[in-house]
N, C-alpha and C positions, 0 to 999 in steps of 0.2 A: 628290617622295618618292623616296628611294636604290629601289637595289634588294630591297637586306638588309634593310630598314625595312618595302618593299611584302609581300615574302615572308612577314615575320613578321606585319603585319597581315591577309592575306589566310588564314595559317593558324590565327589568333586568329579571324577568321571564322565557318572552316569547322568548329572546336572549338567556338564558341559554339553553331552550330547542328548538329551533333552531339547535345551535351547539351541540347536543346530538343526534337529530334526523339525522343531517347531517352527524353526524360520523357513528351512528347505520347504514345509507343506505350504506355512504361509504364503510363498514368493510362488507354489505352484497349483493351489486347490484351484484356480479359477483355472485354470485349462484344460480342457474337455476337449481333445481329438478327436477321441473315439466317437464323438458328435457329428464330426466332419466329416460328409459325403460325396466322394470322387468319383467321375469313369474308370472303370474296371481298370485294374492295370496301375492306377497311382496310389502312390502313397504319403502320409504327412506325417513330417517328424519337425518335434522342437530344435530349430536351431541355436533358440540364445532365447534366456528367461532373464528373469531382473533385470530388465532392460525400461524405466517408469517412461510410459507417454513414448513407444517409440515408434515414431512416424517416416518422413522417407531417408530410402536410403540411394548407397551408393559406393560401388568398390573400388578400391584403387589397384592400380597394375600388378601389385606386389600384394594383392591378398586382402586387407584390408577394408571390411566394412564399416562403411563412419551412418550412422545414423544420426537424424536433428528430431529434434523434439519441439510440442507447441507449448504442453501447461510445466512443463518440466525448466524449461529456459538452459537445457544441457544442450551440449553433442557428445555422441560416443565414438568410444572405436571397438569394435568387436572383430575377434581375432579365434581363426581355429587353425592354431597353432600345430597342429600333429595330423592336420587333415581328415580327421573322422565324421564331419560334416557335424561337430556339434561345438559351439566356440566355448574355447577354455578361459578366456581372458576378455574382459568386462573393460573401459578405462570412461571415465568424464574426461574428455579433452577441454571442454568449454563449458564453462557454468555463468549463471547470472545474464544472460543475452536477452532480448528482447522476441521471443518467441522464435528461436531458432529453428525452423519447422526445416526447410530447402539447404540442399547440400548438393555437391557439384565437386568434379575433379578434373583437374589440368595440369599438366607439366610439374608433378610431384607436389603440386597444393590445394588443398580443400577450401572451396568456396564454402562459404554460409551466411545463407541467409536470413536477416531481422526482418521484422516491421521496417523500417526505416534506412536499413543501409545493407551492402553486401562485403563481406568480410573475406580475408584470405589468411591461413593457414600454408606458411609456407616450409619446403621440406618436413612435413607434417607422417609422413612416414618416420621417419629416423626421429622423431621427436614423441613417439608417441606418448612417453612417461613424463618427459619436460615437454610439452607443446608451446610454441614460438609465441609470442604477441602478435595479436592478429592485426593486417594490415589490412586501414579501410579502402575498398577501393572504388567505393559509392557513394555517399551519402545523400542521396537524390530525390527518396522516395518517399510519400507520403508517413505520416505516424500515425494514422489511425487505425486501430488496433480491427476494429469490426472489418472482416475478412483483410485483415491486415497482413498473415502467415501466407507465404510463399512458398513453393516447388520453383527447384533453378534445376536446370541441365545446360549443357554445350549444344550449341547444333549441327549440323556439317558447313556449316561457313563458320566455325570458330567465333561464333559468337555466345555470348551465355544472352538466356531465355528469361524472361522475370515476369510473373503475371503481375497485376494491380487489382485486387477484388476490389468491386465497391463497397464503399463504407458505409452500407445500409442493406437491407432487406431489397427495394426499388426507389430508384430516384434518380434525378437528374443536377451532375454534377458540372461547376464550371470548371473542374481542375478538368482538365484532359486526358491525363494518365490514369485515373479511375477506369475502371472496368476497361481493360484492358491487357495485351502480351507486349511487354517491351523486348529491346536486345541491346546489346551492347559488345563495348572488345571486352575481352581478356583484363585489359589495364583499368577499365571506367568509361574511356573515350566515347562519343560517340551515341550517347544512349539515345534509343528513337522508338517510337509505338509502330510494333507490326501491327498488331490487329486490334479492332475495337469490336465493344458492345458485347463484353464476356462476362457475366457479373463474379464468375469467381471459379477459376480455373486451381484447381491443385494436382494439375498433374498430363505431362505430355510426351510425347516422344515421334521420331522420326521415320516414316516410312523406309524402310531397308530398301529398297528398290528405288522407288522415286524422290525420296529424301525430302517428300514433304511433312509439314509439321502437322502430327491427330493432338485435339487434346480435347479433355473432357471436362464440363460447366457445369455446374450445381445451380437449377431454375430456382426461382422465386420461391418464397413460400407464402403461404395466406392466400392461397386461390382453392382449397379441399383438398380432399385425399389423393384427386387422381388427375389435380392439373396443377405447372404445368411440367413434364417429362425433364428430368435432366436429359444432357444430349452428350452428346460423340459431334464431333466437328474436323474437317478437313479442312486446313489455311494451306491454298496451293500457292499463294503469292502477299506481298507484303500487301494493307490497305481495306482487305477483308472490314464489313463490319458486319457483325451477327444479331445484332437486333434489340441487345439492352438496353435502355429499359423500356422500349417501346412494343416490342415482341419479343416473343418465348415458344421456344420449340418449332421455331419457323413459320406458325401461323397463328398463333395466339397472339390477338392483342393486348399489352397490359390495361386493367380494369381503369388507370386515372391518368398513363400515357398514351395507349395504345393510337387515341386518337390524331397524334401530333404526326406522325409519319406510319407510311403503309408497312405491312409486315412486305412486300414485294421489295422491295428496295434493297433485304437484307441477302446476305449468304446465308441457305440454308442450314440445318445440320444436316452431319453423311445419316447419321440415327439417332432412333430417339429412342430414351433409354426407361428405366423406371418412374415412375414420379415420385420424387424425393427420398430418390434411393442414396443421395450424398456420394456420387461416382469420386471417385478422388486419384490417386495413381494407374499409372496404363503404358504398356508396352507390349510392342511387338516379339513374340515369339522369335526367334534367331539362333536358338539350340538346337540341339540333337538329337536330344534324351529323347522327347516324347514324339508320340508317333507321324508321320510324315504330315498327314491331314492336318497339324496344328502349325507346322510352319507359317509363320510370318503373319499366323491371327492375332488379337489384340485381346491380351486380358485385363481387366481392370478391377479393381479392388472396390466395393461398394460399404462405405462406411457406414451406412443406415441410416433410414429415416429419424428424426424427429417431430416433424411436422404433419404427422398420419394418425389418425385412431388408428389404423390398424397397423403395426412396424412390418416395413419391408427392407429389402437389403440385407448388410450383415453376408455379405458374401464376397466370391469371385466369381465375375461374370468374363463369358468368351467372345468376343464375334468373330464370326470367318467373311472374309472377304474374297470378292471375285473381281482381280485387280484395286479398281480402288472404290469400290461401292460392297457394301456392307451389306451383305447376303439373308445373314441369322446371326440374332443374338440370345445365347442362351447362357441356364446357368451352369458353372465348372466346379465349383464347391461352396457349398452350405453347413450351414448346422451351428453359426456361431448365433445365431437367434431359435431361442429353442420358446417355442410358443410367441411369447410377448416379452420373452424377457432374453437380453444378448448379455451373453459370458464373454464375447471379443469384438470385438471391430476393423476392420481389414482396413489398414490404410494406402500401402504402398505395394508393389509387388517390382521383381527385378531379375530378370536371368543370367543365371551362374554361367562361370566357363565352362562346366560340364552339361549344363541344358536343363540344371534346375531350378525352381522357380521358388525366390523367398517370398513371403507375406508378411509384411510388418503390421502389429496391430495395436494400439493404443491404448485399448483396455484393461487388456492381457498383457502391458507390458512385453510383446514378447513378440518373436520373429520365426517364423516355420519353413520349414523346406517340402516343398511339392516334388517327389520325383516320381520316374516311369519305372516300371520293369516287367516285362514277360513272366 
């Protein structure tokens, strides 16, 4: 090889890896761990970056994490192929959807959730390079887009879970399905309102012991800084209503409802949570890894304020429970709001088969692993 030849391929090179280095920093300067403040004993590492808008997730039997997305209109599938807890393989399964946020899995197919309908992915494992044409197996649900984005899971009656935000800040709708948890089968069949008067549920899960359904509700905003309390909610039985839009937080009246029915009438919440901390994903603890006192507590991922002079949230918050009443709620890690200004936002959290815990975050693009170790 000349000289003029070596020259220019050795600066072809060092340009190729410029532009590599340069996207590598791009796709990781916003994340800042070393930010993030744990109890003694944890620790946080990136599980999956370039991941745009990624919101909740969900594994499947065989390994597989499918994440949905809200401004993005993807699904992923992220895959840590060689088991080092860090995913080597990125995929779009699904583009162009209608605010894909809820993802779900059943007998080897991913559910996902639009605005407007619930979608199946079937043999979706074995497809994950070709993904199938997705079959609908809903189309039932309102299109309005304002808290339009849904959290789907299964429950233990094999039913899938579907909230209904209302299509407003506060208000009272004649649709019925508005601010509410529906269910349904498997196939579509069936669909019916378990609970009313939730104005916007993104995220639930199942008592491990009693198998009832916790989930958590994003309150009103335009009442100030410090009313009223997003909340934690225990639905022991189908019929529940919680008090939207006529109360908030169990005892707040709404300022131009309030008056039409008593907050008495309602199920309360189990707790009240921050005020407009945007609670969004939650599950019960069910690992191993971390130490015995966190078994079966409830962490949930707090998206943060926007409707605060001052920003709260931007975390993971714990509560420990004593049976099924809500003892302490405190916080588990912080640091993604650094004064007044957030580098991440916690959307979703979800426990691994080995008992660790990921954080999906929306801002950050990007999904974290919380582990224990002595």
């Amino acid at each position: 090889m000349s000289n003029p030849i070596r020259i220019c391929f050795v600066a072809l090179i060092i340009f190729i890896s410029l532009i590599l280095f340069t996207s590598s920093y791009s796709a990781n300067k916003s994340i800042h761990l070393e930010a993030i403040k744990l109890p003694p004993g944890f620790q946080i590492a990136v599980f999956a970056d370039n991941i745009p808008n990624a919101r909740s997730m969900v594994l499947s039997p065989n390994g597989v994490l499918f994440v949905g997305s809200r401004k993005e209109d993807k699904v992923y599938a992220v895959i840590d192929s060689n088991g080092d807890n860090r995913a080597d393989d990125i995929r779009v399964i699904a583009d162009n959807l209608n605010r894909p946020n809820g993802v779900a899995f059943r007998d080897g197919a991913l559910y996902v959730a639009e605005v407007n309908r619930i979608l199946r992915f079937d043999g979706i494992e074995d497809r994950i390079k070709s993904p199938p044409t997705p079959v609908v197996v809903n189309r039932s649900f309102p299109d309005d887009s304002h808290h339009g984005w849904k959290y789907i899971a299964f429950g233990p009656d094999d039913r899938l879970y579907i909230p209904v935000g209302a299509p407003c800040n506060v208000c009272e709708e004649d649709d019925s399905r508005f601010a509410t948890i529906m269910r349904m089968r498997p196939d579509g069949r069936d669909l019916e309102i378990f609970v009313r008067g939730v104005r916007n549920s993104v995220g639930f899960d199942w008592h491990p012991q009693t198998k009832e359904l916790w989930f958590t509700n994003n309150g009103r905003d335009w009442m100030g800084d410090d009313l009223p309390p997003d909340t934690l909610h225990r639905a022991f039985k189908k019929g529940l209503h919680f008090g939207f839009p006529y109360c908030h937080g169990g005892n707040i009246p709404d300022p131009e409802y309030g008056e039409k029915r008593s907050c008495d009438e309602f199920a309360p919440p189990a707790l009240k949570l921050g005020p407009h901390v945007a609670c969004l994903g939650m599950k019960f603890y069910t690992g191993s890894m971390f130490p015995l006192q966190y078994k079966h507590n409830i962490f949930i991922a707090e998206h943060g304020s926007w409707n605060r002079s001052k920003p709260i949230g931007y975390r993971i918050t714990r509560v420990i429970l004593n049976g099924n009443r809500p003892i302490r709620y405190e916080t588990f890690a912080e640091g993604w709001l650094q004064g007044e200004k957030a580098w991440g936002r916690p959307v979703d959290v979800l426990v691994m088969p080995d008992g660790a815990l990921l954080v999906s975050d929306d801002r950050a693009g990007a999904i974290y692993r919380v582990s224990y170790k002595l």
